[in-house]
DSSP file (Angstrom, degrees, kcal/mol; ACC not computed):
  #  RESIDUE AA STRUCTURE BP1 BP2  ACC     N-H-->O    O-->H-N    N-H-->O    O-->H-N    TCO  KAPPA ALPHA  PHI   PSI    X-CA   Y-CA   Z-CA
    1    1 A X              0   0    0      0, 0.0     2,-0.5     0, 0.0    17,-0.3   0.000 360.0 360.0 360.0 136.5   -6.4   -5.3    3.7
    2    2 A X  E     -A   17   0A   0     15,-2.8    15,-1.3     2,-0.0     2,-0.8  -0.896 360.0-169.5-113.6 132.7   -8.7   -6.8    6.5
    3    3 A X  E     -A   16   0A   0     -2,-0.5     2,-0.4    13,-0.2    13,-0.2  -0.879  13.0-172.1-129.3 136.3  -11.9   -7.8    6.1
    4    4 A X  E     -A   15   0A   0     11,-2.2    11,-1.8    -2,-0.8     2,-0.4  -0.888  12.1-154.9-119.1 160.0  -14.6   -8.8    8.4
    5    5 A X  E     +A   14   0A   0     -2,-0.4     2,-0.4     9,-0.3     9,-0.2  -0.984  26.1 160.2-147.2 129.3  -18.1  -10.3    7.2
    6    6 A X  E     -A   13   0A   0      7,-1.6     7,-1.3    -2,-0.4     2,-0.5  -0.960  43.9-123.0-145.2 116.1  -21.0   -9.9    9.4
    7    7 A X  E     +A   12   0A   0     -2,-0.4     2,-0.3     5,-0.2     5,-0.2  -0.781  37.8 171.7-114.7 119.4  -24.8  -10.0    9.3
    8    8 A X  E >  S-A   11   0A   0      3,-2.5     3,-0.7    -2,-0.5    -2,-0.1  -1.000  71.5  -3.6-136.2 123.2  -26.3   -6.2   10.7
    9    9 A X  T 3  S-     0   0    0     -2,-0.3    59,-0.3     1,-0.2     3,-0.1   0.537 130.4 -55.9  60.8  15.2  -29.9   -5.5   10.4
   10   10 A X  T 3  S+     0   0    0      1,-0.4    -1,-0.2    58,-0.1     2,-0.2   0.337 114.6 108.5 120.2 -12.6  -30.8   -8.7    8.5
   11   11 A X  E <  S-A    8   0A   0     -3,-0.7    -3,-2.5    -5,-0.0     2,-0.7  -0.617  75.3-127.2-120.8 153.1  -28.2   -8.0    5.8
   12   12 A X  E     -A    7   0A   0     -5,-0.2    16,-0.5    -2,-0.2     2,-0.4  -0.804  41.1-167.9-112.7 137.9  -25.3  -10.1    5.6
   13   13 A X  E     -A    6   0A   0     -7,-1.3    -7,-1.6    -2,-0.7     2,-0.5  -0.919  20.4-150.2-126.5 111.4  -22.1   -7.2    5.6
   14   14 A X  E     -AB   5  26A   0     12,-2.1    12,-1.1    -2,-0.4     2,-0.5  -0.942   9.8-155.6-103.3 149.7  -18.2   -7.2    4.9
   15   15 A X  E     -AB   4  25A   0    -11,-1.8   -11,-2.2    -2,-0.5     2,-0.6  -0.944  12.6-171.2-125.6  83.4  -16.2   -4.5    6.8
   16   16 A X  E     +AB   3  24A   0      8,-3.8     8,-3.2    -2,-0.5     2,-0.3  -0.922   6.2 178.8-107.8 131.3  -13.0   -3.9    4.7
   17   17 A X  E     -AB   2  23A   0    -15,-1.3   -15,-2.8    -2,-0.6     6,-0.2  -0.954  31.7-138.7-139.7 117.8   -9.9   -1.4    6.5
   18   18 A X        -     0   0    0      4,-0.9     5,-0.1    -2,-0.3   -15,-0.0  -0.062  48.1 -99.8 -11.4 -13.0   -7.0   -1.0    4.5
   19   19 A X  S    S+     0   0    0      3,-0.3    25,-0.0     1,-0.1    28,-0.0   0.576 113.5  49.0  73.9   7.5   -4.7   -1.5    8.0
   20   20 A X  S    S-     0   0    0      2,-0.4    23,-0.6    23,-0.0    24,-0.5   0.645 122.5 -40.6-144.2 -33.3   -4.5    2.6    8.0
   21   21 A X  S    S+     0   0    0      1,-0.2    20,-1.2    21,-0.1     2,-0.4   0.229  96.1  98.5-153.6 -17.9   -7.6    5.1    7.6
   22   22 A X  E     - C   0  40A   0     18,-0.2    -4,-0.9    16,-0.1    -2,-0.4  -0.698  47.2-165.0-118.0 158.2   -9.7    3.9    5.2
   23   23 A X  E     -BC  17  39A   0     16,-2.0    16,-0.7    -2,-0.4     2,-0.3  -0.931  10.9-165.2-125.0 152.5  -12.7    2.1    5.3
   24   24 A X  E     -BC  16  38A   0     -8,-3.2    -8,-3.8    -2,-0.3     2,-0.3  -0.999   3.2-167.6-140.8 113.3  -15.2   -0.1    2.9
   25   25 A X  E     -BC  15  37A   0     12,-3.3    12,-1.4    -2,-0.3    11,-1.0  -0.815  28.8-176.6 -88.1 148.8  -19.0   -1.3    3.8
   26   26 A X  E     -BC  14  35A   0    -12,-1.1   -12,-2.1    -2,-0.3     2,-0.2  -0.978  20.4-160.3-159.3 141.7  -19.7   -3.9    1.1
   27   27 A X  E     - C   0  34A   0      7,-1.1     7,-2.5    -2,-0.3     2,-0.4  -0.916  27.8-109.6-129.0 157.6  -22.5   -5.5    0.5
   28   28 A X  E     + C   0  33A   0    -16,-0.5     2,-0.4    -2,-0.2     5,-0.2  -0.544  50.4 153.1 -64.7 109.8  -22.8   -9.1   -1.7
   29   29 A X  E >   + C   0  32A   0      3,-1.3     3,-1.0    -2,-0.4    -2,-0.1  -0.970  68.2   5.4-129.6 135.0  -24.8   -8.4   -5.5
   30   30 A X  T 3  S-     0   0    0     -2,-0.4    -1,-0.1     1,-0.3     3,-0.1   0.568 130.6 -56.7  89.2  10.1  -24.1  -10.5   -8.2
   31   31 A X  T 3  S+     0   0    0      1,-0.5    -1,-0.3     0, 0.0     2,-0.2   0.423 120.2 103.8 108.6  10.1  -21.8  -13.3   -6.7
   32   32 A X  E <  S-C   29   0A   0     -3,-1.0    -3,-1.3     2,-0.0    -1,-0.5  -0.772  78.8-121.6-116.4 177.1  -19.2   -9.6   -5.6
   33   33 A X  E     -C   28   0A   0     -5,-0.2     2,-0.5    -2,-0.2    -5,-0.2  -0.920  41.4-165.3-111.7 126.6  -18.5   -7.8   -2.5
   34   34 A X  E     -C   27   0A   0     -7,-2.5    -7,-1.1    -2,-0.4    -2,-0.0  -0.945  19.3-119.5-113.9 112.2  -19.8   -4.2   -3.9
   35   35 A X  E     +C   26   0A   0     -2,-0.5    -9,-0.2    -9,-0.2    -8,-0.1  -0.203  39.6 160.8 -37.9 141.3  -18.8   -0.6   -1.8
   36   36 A X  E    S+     0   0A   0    -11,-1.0     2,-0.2     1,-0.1   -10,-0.2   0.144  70.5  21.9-141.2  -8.7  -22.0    1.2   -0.7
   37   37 A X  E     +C   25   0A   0    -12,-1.4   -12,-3.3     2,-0.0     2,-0.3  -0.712  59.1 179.9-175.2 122.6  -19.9    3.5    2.2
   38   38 A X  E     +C   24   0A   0     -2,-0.2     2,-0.4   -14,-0.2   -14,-0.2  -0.960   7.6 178.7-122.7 145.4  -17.1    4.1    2.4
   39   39 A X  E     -C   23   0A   0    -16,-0.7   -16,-2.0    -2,-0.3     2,-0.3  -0.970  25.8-124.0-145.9 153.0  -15.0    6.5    5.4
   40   40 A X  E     +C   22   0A   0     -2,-0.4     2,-0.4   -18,-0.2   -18,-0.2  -0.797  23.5 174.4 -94.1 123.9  -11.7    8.0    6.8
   41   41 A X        -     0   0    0    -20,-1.2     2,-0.5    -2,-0.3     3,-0.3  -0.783  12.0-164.3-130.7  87.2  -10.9    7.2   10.1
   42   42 A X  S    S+     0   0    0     -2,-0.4   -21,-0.1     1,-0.2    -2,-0.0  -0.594  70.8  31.9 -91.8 110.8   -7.1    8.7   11.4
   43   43 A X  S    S+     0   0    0    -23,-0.6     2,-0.7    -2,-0.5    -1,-0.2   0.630  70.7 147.7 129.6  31.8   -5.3    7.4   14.6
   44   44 A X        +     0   0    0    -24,-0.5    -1,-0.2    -3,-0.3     3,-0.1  -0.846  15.2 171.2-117.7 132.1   -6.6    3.7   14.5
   45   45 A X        +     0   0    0     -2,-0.7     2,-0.2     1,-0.2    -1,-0.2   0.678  59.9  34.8-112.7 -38.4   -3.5    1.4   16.1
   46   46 A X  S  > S-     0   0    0      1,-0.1     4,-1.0     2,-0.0    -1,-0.2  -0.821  75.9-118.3-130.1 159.5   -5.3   -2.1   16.4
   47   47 A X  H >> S+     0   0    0     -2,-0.2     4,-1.7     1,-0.2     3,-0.5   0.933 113.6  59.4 -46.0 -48.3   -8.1   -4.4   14.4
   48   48 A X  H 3> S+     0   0    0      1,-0.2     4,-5.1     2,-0.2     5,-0.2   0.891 108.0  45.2 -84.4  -6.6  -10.4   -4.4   17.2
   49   49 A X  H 3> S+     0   0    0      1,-0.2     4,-1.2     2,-0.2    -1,-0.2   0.784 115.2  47.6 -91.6  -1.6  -10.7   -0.2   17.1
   50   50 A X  H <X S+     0   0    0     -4,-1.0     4,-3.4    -3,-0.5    -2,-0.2   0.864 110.2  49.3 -87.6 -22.3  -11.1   -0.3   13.7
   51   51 A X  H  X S+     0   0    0     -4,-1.7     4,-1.7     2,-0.2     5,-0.3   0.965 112.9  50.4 -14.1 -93.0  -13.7   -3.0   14.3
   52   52 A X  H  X S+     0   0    0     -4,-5.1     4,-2.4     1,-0.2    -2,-0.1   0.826 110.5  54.5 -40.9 -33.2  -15.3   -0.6   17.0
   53   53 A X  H  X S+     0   0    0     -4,-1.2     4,-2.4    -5,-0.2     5,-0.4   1.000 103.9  44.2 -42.0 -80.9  -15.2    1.9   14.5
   54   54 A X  H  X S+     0   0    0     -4,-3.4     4,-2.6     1,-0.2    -1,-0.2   0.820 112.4  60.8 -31.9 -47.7  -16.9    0.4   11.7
   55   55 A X  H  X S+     0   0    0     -4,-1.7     4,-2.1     1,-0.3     5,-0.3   0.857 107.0  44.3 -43.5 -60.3  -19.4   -0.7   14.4
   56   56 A X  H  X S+     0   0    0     -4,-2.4     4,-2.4    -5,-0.3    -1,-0.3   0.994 110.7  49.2 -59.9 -48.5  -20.1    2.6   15.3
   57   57 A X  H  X S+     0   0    0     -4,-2.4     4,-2.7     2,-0.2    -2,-0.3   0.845 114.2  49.9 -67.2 -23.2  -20.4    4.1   11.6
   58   58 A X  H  X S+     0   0    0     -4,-2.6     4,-2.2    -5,-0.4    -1,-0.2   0.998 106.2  57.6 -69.1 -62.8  -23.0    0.9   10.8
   59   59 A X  H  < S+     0   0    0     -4,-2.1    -2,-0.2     1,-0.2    -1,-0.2   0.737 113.8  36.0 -11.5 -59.8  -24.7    2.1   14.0
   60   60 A X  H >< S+     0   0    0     -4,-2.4     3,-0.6    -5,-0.3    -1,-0.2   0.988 116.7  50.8 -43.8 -75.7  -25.1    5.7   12.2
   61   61 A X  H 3< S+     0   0    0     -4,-2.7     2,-0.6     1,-0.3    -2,-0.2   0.864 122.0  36.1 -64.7 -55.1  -25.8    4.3    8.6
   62   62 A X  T 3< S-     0   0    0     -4,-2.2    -1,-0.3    -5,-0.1     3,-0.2  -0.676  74.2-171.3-103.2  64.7  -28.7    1.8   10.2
   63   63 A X    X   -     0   0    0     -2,-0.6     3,-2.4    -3,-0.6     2,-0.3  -0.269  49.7 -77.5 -59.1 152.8  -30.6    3.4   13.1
   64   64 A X  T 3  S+     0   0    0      1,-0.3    -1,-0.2    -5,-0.1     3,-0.1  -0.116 122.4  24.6 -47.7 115.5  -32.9    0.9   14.8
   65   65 A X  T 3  S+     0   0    0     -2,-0.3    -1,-0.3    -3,-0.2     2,-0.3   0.125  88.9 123.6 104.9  -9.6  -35.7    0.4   12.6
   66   66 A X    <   -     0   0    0     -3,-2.4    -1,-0.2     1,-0.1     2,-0.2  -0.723  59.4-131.6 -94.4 131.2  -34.3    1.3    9.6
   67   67 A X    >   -     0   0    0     -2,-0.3     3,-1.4     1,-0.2     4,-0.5  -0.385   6.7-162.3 -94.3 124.3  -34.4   -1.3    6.4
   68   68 A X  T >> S+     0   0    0    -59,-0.3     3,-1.5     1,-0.2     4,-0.7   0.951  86.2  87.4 -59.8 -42.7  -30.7   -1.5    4.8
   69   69 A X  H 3> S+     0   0    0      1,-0.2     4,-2.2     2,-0.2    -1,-0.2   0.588  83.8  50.8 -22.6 -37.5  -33.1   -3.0    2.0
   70   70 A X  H <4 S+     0   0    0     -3,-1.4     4,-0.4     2,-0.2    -1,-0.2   0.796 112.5  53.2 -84.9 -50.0  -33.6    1.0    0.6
   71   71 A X  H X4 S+     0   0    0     -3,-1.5     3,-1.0    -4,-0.5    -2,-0.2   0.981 114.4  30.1  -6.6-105.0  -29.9    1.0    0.7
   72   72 A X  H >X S+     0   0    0     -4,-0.7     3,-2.8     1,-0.2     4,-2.0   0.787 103.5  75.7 -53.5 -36.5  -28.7   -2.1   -1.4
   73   73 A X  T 3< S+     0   0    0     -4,-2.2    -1,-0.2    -5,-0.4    -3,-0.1   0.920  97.6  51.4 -66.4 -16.1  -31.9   -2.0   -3.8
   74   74 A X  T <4 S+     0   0    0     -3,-1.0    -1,-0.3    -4,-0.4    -2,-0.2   0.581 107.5  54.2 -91.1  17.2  -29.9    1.2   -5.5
   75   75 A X  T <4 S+     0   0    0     -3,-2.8    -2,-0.2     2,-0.1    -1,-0.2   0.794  76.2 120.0 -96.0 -51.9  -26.7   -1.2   -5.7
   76   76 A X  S  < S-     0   0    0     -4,-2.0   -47,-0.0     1,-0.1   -46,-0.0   0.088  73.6-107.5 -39.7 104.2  -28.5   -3.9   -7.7
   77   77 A X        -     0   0    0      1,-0.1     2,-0.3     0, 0.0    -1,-0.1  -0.017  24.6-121.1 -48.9 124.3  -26.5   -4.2  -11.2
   78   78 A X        -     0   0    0      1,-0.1    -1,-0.1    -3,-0.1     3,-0.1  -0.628  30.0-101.8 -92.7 118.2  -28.0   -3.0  -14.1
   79   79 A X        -     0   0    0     -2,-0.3    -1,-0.1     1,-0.1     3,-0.0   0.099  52.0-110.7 -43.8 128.8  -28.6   -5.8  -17.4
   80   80 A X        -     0   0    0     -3,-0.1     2,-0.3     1,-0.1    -1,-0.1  -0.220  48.6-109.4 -44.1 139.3  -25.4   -4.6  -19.7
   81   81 A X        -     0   0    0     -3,-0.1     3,-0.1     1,-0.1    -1,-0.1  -0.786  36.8 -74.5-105.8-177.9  -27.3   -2.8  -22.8
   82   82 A X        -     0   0    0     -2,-0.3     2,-0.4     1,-0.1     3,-0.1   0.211  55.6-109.1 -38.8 145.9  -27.6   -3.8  -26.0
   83   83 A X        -     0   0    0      1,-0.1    -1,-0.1    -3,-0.1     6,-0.0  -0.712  36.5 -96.8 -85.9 152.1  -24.3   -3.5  -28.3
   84   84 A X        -     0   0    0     -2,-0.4     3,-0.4     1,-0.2    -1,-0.1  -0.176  34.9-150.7 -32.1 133.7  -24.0   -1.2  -31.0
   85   85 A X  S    S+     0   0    0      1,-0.1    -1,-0.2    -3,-0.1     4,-0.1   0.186  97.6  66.4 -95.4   4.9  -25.2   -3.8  -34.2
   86   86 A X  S    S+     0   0    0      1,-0.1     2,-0.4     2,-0.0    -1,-0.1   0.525  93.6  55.8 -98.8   9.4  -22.9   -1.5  -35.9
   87   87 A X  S    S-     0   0    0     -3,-0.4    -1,-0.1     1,-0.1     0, 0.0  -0.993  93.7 -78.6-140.7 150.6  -19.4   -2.2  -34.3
   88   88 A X        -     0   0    0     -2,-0.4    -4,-0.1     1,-0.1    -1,-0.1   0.359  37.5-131.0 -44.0 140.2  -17.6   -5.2  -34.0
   89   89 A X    >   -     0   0    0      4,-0.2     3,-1.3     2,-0.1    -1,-0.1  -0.298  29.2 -96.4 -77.9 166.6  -18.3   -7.6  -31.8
   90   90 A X  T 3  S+     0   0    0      1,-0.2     3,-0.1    -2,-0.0     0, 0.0  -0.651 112.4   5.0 -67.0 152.9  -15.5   -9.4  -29.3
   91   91 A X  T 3  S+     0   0    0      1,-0.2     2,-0.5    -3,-0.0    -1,-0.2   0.620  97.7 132.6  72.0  24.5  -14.5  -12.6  -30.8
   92   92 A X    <   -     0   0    0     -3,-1.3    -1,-0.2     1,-0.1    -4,-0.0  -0.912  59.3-130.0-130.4 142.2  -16.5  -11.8  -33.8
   93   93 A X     >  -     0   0    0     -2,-0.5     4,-1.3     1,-0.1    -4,-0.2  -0.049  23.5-114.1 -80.8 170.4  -14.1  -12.5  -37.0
   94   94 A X  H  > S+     0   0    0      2,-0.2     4,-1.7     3,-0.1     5,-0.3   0.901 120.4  52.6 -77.1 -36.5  -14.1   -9.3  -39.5
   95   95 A X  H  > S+     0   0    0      1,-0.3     4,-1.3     2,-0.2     5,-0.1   0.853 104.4  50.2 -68.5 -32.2  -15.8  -11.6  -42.0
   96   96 A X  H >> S+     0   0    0      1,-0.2     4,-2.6     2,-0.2     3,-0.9   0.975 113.0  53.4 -66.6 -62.4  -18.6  -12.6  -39.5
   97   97 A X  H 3X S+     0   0    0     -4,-1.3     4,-2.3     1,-0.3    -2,-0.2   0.781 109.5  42.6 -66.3 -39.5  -19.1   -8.7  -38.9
   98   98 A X  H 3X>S+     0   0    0     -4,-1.7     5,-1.6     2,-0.2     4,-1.5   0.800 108.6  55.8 -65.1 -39.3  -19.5   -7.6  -42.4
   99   99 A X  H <<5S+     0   0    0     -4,-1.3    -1,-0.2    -3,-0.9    -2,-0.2   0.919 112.0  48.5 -75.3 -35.8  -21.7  -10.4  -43.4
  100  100 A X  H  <5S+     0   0    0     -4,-2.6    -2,-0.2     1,-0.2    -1,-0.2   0.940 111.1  51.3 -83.0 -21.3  -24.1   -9.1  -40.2
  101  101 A X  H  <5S-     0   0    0     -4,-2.3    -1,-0.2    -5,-0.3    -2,-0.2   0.620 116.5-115.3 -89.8   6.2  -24.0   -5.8  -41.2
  102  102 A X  T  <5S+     0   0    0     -4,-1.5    -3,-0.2     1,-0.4     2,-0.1   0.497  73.8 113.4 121.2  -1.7  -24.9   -6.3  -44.4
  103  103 A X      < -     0   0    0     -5,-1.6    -1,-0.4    -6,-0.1     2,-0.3  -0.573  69.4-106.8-120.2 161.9  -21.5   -5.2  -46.5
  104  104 A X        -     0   0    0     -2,-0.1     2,-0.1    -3,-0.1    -1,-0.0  -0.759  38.2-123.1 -86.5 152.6  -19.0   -7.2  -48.6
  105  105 A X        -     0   0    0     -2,-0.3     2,-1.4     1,-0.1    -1,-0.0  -0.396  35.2-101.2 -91.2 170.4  -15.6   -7.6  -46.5
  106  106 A X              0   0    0     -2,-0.1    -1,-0.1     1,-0.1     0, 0.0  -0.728 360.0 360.0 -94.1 102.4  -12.5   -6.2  -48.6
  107  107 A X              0   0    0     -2,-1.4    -1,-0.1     0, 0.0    -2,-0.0   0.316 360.0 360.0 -45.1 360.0  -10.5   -9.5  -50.3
């Protein structure tokens, strides 16, 4: 894998190519690099046309004037929900689980 990291249209951008067709735009959410577009590109010999490539397909994705912002806000990682209070938790002992749900554990 190759990756290049780049700031286009205000938004700071890694470029990831696989070294044969495929490609990954990633953007940073949460302390990751997260896919938001990804494309096939066949016949690509060197970094810098896969480079040009990407370049082009960003070019596409971001016309001049248009905010990547509309983009990334539907990547932003959603709070985990709540867990079931009726199955065990990780790390949570059987006896600790029986005592929050309310039951005696089997001796």
């Amino acid at each position: 894998m190759k990756h290049w990291e780049l700031e286009h249209a205000g938004e700071l951008i890694r470029i990831e190519w696989n070294e044969a067709a495929t490609f990954n735009l990633q953007t940073p959410i949460g302390g990751q690099w997260v896919d938001y577009h990804c494309f096939t590109c066949y016949g690509i010999e060197t970094d810098q046309e896969a480079l040009e490539h990407a370049f082009e397909v960003l070019a596409q994705l971001f016309p001049e004037g248009c905010n990547p912002d509309s983009i990334f806000a539907e990547l932003e990682p959603q709070p985990e929900p709540a867990p079931e209070p009726y199955l065990q938790q990780p790390n949570e002992t059987r006896t600790e689980y029986c005592t929050r749900i309310g039951i005696a554990p089997h001796t």
